[in-house]
Every structure is written in structure tokens, then in C-alpha cells.
Backbone as numpy.savetxt, mean C-alpha at the origin, in Angstrom:
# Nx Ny Nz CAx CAy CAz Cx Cy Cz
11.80 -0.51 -1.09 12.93 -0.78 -0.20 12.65 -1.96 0.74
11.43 -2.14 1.30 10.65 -3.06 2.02 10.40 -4.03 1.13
10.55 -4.35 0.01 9.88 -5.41 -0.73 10.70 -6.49 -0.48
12.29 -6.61 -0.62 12.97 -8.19 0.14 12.13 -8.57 1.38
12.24 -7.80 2.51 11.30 -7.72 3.87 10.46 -8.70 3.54
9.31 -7.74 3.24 7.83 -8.59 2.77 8.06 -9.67 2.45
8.92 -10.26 1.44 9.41 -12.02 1.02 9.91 -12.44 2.29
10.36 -11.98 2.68 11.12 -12.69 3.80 9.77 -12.88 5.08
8.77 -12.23 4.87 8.17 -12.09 5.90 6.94 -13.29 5.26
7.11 -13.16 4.25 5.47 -14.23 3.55 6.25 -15.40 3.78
7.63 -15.63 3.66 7.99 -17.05 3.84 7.94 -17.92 5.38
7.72 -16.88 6.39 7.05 -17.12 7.37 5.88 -17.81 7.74
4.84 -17.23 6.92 3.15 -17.33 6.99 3.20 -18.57 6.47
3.58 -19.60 6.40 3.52 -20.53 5.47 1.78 -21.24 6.39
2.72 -21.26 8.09 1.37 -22.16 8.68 0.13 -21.24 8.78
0.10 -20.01 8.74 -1.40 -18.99 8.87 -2.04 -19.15 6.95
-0.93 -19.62 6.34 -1.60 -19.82 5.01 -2.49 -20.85 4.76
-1.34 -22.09 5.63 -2.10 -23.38 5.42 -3.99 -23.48 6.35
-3.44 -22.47 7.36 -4.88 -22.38 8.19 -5.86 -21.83 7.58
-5.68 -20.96 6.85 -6.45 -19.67 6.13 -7.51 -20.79 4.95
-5.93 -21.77 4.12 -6.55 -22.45 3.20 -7.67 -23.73 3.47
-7.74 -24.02 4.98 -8.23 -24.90 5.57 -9.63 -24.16 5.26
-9.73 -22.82 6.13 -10.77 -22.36 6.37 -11.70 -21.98 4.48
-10.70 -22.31 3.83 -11.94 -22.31 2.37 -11.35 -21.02 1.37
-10.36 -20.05 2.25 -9.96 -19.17 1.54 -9.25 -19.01 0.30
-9.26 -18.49 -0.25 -8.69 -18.44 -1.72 -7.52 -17.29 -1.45
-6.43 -17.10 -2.37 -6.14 -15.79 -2.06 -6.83 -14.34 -2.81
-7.68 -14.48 -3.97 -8.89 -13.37 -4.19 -9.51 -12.86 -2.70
-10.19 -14.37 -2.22 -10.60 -13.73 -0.68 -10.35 -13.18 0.17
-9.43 -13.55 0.39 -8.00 -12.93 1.20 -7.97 -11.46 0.71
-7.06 -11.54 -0.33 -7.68 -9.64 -0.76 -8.65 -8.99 -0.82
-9.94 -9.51 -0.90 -11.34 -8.39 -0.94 -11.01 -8.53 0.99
-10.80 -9.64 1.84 -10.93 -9.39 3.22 -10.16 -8.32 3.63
-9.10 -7.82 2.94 -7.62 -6.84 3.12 -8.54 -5.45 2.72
-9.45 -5.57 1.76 -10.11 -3.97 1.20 -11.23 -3.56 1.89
-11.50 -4.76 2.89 -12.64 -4.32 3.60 -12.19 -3.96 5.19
-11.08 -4.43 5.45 -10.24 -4.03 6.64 -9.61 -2.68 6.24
-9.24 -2.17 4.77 -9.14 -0.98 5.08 -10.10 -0.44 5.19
-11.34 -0.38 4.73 -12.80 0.73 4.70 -12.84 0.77 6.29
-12.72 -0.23 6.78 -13.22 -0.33 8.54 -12.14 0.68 9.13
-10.39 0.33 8.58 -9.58 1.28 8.97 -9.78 2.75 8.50
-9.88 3.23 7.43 -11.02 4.69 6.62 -11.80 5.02 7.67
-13.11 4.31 7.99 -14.26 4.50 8.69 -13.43 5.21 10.44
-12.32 4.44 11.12 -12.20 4.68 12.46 -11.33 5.81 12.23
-10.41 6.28 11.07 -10.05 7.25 11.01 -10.66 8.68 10.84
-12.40 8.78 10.29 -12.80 9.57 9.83 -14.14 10.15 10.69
-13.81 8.71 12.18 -14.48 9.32 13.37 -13.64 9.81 14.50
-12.34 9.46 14.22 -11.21 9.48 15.48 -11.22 11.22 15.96
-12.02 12.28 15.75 -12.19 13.38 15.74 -13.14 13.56 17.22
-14.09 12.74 17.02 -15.17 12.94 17.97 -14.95 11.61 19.02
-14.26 10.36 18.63 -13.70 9.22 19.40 -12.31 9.29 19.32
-11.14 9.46 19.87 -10.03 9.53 19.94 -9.09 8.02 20.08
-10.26 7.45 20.71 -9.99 5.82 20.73 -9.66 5.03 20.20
-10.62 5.38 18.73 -10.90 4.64 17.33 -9.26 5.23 16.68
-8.74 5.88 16.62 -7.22 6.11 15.83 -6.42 4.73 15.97
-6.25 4.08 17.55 -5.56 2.71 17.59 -6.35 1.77 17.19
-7.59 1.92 16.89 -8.43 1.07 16.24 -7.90 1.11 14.51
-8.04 1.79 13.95 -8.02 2.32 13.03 -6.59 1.93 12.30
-5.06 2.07 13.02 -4.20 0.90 12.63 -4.18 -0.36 12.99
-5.00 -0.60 13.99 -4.91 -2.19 14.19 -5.60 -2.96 12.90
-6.61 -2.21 12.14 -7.27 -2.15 11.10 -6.40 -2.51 9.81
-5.31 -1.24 9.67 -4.53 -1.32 8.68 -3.64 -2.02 8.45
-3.21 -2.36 9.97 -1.88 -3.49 10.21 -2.71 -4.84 9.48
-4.12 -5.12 9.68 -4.44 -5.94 9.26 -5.03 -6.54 8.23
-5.39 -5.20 7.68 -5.09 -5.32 6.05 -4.12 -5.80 5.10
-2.63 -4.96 5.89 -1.66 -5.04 5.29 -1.12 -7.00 5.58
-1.22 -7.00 6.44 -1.29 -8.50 6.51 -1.97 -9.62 5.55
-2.77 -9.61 5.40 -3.59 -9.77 4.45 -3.28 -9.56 2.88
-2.42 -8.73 2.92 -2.08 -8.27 1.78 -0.82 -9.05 1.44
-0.20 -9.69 2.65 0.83 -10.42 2.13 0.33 -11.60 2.19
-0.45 -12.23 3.23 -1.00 -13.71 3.11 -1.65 -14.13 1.75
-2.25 -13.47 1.16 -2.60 -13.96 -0.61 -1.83 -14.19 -0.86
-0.53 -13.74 -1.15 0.47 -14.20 -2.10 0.92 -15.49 -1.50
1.11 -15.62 -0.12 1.68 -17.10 -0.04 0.61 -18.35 -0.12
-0.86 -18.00 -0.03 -1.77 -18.77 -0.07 -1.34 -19.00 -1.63
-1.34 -18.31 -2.52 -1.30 -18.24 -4.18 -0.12 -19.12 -4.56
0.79 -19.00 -3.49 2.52 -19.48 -3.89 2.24 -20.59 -3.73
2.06 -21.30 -2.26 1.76 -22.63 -1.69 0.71 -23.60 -2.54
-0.21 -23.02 -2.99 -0.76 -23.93 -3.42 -1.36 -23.75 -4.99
-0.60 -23.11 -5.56 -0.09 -22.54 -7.04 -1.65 -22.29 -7.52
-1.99 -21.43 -6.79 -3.37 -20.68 -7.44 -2.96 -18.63 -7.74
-1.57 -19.06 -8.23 -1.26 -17.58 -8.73 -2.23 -17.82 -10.42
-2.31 -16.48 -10.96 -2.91 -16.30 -12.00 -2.89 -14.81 -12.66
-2.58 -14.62 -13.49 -2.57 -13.25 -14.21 -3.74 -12.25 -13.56
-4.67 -12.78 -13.60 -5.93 -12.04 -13.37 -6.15 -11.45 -11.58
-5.37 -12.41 -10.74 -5.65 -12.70 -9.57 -4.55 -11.82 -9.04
-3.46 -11.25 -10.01 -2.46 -10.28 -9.95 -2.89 -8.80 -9.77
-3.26 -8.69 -11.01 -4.35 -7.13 -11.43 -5.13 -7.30 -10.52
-6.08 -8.10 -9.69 -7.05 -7.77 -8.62 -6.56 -7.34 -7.81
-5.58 -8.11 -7.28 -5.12 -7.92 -5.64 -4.17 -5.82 -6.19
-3.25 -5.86 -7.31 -3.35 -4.50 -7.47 -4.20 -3.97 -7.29
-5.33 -3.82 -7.96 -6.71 -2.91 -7.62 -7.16 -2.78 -6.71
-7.60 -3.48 -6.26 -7.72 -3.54 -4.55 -7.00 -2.81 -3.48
-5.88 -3.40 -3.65 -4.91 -2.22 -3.08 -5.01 -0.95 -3.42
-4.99 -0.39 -4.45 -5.07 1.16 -4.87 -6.65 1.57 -3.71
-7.28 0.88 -4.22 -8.74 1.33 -3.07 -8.43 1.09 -2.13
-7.88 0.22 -1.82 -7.39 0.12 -0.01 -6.80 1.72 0.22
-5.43 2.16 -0.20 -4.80 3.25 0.04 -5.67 3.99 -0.58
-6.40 4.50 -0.98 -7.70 5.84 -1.57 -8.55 5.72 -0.47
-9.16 5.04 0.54 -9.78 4.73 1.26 -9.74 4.91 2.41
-8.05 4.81 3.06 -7.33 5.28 4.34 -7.31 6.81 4.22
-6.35 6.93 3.11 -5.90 8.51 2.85 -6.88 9.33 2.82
-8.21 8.96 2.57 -9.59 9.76 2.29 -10.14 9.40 3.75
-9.93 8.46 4.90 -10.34 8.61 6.20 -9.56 9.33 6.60
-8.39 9.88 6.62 -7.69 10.66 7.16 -7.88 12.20 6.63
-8.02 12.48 5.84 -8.45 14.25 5.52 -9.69 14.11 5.77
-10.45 13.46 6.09 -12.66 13.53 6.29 -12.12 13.89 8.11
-11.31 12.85 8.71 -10.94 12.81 9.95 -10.69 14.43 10.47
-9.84 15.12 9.56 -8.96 16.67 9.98 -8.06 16.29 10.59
-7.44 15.02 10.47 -6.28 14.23 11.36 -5.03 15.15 10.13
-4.82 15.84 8.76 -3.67 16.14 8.59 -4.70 17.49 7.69
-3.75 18.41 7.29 -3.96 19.31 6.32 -4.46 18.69 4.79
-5.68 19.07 4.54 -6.47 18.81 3.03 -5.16 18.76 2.15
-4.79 19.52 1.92 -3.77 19.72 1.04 -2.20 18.54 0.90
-1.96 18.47 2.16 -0.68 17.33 2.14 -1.79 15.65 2.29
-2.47 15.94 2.53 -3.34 14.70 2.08 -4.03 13.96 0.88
-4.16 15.03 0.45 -4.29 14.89 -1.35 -2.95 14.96 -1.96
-2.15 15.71 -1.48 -0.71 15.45 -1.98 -0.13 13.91 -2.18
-0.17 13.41 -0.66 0.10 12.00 -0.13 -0.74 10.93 -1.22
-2.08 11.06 -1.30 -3.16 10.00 -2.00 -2.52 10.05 -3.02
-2.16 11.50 -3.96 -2.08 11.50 -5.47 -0.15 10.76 -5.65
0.44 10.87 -4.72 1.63 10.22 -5.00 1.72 8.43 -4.59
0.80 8.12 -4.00 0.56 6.75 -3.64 -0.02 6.31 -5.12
-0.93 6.80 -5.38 -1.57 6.46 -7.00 -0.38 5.87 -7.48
0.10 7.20 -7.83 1.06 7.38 -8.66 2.10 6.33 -9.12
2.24 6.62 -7.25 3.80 5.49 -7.74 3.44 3.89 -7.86
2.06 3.60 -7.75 1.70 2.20 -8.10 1.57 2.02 -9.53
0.90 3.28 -10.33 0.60 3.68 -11.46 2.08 3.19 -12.81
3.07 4.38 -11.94 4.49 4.36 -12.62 5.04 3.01 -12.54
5.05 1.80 -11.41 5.97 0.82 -11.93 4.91 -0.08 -12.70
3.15 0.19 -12.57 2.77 -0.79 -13.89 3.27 -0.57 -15.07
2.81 0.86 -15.43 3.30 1.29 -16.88 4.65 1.21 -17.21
5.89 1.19 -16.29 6.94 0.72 -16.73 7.11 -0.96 -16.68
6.17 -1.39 -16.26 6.71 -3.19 -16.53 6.00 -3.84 -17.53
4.96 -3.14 -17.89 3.98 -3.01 -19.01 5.22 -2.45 -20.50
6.25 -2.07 -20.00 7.08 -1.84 -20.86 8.67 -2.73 -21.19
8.32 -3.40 -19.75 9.22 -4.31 -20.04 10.64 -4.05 -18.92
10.30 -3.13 -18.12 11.45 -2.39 -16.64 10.76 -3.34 -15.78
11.89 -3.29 -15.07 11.56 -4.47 -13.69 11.91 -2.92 -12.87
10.69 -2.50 -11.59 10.84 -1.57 -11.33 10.93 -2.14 -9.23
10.61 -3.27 -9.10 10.61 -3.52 -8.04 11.78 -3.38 -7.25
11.36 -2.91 -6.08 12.79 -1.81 -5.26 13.23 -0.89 -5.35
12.27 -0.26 -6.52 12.77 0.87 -7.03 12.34 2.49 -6.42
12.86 3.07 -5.41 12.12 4.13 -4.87 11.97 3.75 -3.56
12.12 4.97 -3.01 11.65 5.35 -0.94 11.06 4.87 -0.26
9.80 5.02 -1.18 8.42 4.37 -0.53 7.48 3.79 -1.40
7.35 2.45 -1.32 6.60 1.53 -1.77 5.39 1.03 -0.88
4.66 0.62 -0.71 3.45 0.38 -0.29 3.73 0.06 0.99
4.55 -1.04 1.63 5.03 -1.33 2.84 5.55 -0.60 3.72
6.41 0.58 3.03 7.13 1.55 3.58 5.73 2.73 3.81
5.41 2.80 2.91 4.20 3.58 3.15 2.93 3.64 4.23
2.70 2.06 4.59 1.95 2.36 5.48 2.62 1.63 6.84
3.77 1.77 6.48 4.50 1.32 8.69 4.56 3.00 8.79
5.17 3.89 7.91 4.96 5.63 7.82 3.38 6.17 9.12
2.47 5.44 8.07 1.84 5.72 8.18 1.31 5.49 9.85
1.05 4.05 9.92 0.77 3.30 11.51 1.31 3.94 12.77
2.99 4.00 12.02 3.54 4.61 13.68 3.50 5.88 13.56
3.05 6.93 12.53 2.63 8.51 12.75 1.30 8.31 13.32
0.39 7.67 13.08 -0.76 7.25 14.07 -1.22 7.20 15.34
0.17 6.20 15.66 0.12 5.97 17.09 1.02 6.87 17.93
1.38 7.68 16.98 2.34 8.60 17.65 1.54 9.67 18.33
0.09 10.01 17.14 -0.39 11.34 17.08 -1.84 10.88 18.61
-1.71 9.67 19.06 -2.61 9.17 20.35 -2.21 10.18 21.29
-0.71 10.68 21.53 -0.42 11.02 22.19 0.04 12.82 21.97
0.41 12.95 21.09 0.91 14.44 20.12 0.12 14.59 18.97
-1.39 14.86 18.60 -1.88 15.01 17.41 -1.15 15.16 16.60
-0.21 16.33 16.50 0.32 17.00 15.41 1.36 15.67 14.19
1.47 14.41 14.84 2.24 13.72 14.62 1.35 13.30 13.48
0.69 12.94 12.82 -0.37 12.26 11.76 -0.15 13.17 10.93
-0.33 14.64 10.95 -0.07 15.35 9.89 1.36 15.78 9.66
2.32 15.36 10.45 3.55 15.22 9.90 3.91 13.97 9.58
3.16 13.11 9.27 3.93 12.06 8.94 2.94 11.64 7.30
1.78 12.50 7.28 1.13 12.30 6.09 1.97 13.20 5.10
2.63 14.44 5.83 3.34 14.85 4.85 5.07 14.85 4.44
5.12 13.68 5.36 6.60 13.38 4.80 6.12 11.64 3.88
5.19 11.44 3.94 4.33 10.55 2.92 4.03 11.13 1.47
3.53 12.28 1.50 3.49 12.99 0.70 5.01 13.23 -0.26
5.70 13.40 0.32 7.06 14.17 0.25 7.69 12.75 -0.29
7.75 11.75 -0.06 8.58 10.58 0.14 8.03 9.70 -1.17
6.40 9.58 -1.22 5.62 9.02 -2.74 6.24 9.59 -3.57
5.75 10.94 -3.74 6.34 11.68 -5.05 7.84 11.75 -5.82
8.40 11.66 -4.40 9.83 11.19 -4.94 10.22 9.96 -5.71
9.63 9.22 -4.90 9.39 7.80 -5.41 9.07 7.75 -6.99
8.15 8.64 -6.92 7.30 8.67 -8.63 8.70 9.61 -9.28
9.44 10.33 -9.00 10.50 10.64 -9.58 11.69 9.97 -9.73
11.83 9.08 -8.93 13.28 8.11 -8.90 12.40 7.28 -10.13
11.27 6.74 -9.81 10.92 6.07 -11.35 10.34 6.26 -12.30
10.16 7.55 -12.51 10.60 8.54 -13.51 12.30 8.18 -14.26
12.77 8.55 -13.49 14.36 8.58 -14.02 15.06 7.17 -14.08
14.24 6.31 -13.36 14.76 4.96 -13.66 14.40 4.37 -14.80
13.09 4.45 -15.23 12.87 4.56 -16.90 13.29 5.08 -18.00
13.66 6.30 -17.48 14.40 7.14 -18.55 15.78 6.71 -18.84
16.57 5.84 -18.05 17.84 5.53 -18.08 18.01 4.41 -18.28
16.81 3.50 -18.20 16.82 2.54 -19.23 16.71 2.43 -20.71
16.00 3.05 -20.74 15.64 3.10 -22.13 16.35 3.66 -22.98
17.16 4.98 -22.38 18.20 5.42 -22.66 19.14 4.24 -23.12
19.41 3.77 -22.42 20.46 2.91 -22.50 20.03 1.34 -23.50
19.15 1.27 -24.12 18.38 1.00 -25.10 18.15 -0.49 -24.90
18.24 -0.92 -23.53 17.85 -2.38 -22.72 16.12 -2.27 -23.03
15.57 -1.76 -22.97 13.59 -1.73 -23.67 13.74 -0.86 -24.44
12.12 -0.84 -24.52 11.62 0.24 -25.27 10.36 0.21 -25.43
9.45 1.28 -25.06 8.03 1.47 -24.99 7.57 3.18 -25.26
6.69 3.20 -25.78 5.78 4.07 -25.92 4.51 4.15 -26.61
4.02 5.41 -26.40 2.28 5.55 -26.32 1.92 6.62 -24.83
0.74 6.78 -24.75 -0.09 7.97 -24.10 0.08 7.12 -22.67
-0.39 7.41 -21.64 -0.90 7.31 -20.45 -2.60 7.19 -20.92
């Protein structure tokens, strides 16, 4: 739902790109710098128990990951160092970025084990579902509630909410929870109604 946003927002960065590219960066770099800002964001979440401090640490972390996560692409756009390969990374990466938060947050006891593994396994997921459907030939982008962007502003301002009301982190991991999975069901059924409708066609195992 956030994905126009995000374009609209990388077409911004044009001058933090050109600075970034000054400084030697690539956009690969740029993304391993985004996977290591989440571990640091993971890490302040999974002490915020015994430091209460570290929680606004801990999205300032993620905010800046996620940043990061859009500056590659315009470093990549601007100065046409996109590449097939440099695609699938910055995916991968990301998946460990979000396995990494979501796993500082249940180590933390910041939400219930259970809607936290709920939350991780539908974040997978729904990154999972629009490869394998574009791998099939569906353009799945926009497709669904919560997409990665939507997912972690969810996430940030249940964060900074819970500085003040704990209970707020574990309600907002589990309307994360609640909101992925759906997601993985709207594209579920958005595949199915393509194909239905006999515009592709793919199959084989997972």
C-alpha cells in the first residue's frame, strides 16, 4: 500500500544519494549498512527489558535501516548500477533484517512468543508469496495490507508508544501478525484469480 510512498519518497534522496555516492558507496553497501542497523536495532530491542532507554534507540535503529533500504535503490537508479543480482541481495538482506528485529523483540519479552512468531512467519511469508508469484509472471506489487514499509512504521510507532504504555509493542506485534498473514492471503487469492483468468501460468512445488 506504501510502495507509491516509498517512490515518491526515493525521488527525494536524490542529494543524500549523490552524497552517499561521493562517500564510495555502492548500493550493495548501502544494504549490508541497512542489515547491520537492523542487528544493532535486534540487539537494543532484546536489552530494552533491563534498559528501557534502548527501545527509542532501537527504532531510531530501524528507522535507519529502513532508510537505507530505500537509498540503494536511488543510488542504483541514479547512477544505473541496478543489476539482477544486486536485486536478490538487497531481498535477502531484508528478510534477515525483519528475522532479526522480530527475534529482538520476543528475546526482549517486549510481545507474547506466540504473536511474535506469528508476526516473523507472516513477514517471511508475504515476501516469499510475491517472489514466487513474479517468478511466475504476476506483478504482485501493491498487492496486500502490509508490505514491508507498512510493516515496520506498525512497528516503530507501537514502539514508541510502548516507552510510555508497555502493553503497546505487543499489540501492535499482533495486529502485525494479523495484518502479514492477511497479506499472504490477499496474495494467495490474487494469484489464484489470475491465473484463473488465464493472463499466466505457473507451476511446480515451493
Amino acid at each position: 500500500m506504501l510502495t507509491k510512498l516509498k517512490k515518491k519518497v526515493q525521488a527525494l534522496l536524490t542529494a543524500e544519494a549523490k552524497a552517499a555516492h561521493r562517500l564510495g558507496l555502492t548500493p550493495n553497501r548501502v544494504s549490508i549498512i541497512g542489515l547491520a542497523l537492523a542487528f544493532f536495532s535486534a540487539a537494543a530491542y532484546a536489552i530494552t527489558q533491563t534498559r528501557p532507554v534502548w527501545l527509542l534507540l532501537a527504532v531510531i535503529l530501524l528507522l535507519a535501516s529502513g532508510f537505507c533500504d530505500a537509498l540503494d535503490g536511488v543510488i542504483a537508479r541514479i547512477y544505473q548500477q541496478q543489476s539482477v543480482f544486486g536485486g536478490f541481495l538487497d531481498s535477502l538482506l531484508d528478510r534477515y533484517a525483519d528475522a532479526a528485529v522480530y527475534a529482538g523483540v520476543i528475546i526482549g519479552g517486549l510481545c507474547e512468543p506466540l504473536w511474535g512468531l506469528a508476526a516473523l512467519a507472516g513477514s517471511l511469508l508475504v515476501s516469499y508469496s510475491r517472489a514466487r508469484a513474479e517468478a511466475a509472471g504476476i506483478k504482485m506489487e501493491s498487492v496486500g495490507f502490509a508490505e514491508r514499509a507498512e510493516r515496520m512504521i506498525i512497528l516503530a510507532v507501537a514502539s514508541v508508544a510502548s516507552f510510555w504504555w508497555f502493553p503497546a509493542l505487543n499489540i501492535g506485534i499482533a495486529l502485525l501478525a494479523v495484518l502479514a498473514n492477511l497479506t499472504v492471503l490477499q496474495r494467495g487469492l490474487h494469484v489464484y484469480t489470475s491465473l484463473k483468468k488465464g493472463n499466466n501460468a505457473g507451476s511446480g512445488n515451493a
